[in-house]
TORNU-195660 format. One record per residue (C-alpha): residue in one letter; x, y, z. Coordinates in nm, 3 decimals, padded with zeros to 5 digits. Each point is the difference from the previous one (the first is absolute). Layout:
N
<site "A" <X Y Z>>
...
# end
This chain:
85
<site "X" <-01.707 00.627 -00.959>>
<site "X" <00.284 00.193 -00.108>>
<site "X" <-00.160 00.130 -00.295>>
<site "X" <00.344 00.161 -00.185>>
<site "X" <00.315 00.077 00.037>>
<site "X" <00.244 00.145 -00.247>>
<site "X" <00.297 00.220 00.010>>
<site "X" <00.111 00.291 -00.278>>
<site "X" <00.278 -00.199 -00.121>>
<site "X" <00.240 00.318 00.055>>
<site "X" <-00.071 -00.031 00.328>>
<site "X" <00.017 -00.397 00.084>>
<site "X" <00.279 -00.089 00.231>>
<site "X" <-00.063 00.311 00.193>>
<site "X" <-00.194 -00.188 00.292>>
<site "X" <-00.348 00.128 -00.110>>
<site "X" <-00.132 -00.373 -00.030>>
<site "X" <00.107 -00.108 00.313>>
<site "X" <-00.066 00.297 00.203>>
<site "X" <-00.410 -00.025 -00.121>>
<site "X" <00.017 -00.381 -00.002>>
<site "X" <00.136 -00.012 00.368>>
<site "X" <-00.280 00.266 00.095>>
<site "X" <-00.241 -00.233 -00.144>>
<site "X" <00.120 -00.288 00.179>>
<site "X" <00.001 00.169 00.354>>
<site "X" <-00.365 00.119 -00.080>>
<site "X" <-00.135 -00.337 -00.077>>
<site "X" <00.193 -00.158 00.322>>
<site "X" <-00.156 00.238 00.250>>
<site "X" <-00.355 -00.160 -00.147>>
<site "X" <00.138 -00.321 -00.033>>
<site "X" <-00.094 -00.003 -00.380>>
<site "X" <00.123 -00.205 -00.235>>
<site "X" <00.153 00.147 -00.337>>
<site "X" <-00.062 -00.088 -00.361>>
<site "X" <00.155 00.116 -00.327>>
<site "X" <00.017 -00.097 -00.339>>
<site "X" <00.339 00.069 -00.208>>
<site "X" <00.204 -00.123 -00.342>>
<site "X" <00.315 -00.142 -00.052>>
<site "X" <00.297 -00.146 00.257>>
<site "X" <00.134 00.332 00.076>>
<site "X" <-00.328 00.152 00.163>>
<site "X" <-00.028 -00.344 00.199>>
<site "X" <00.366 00.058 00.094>>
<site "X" <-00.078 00.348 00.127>>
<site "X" <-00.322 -00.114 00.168>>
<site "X" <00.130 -00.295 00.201>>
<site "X" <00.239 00.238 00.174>>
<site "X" <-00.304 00.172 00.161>>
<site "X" <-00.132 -00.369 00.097>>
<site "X" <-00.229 -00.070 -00.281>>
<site "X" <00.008 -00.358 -00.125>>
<site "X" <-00.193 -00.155 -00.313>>
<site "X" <-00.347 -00.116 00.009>>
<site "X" <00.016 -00.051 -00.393>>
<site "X" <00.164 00.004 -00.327>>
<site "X" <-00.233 00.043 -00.337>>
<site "X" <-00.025 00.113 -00.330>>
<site "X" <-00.239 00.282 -00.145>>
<site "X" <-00.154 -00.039 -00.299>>
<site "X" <-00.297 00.260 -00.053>>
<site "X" <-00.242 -00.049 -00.307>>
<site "X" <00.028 00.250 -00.246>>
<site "X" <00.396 00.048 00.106>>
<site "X" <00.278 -00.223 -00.214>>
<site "X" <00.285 00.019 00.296>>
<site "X" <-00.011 -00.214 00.274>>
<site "X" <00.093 00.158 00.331>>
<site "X" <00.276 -00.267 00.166>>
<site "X" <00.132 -00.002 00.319>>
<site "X" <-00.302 00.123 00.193>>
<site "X" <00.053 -00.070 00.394>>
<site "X" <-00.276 00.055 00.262>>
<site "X" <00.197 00.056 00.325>>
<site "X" <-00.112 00.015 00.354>>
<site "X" <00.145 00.143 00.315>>
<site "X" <-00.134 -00.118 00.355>>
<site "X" <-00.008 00.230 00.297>>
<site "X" <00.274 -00.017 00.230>>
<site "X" <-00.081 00.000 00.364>>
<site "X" <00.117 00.283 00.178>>
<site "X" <00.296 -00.120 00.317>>
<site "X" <-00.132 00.047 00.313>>
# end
């Protein structure tokens, strides 16, 4: 589970995502683990699905106690790739 991922947004477009999120994605193919992450809004999936990450699910949070609804929730999942031999 890729519990979170954010970037100082002084520093996005730098390569900081990518670098951590490719790191992430060799370490989980060597096990042959599968990947999960939940993110909001189009332009995280955008960024995700370049790493291979491809919705599961699309909801809506709404928390008691808390007026705003949280839309464009997306539960993504990567699947090992298989090392070439």
């Amino acid at each position: 589970h890729v519990r979170n991922m954010s970037v100082d947004p002084d520093a996005q477009g730098l390569g900081f995502c990518g670098k951590l999120m490719r790191a992430v994605n060799v370490w989980a193919d060597n096990l042959q683990l599968p990947l999960w992450l939940e993110t909001s809004g189009t332009r995280n999936v955008a960024i995700y699905e370049r790493f291979g990450y491809k919705t599961m699910e699309q909801y809506t949070l709404k928390c008691k106690n808390d007026p705003d609804f949280h839309e464009d929730e997306f539960g993504m999942m990567r699947y090992p790739v298989k090392a070439s031999e």
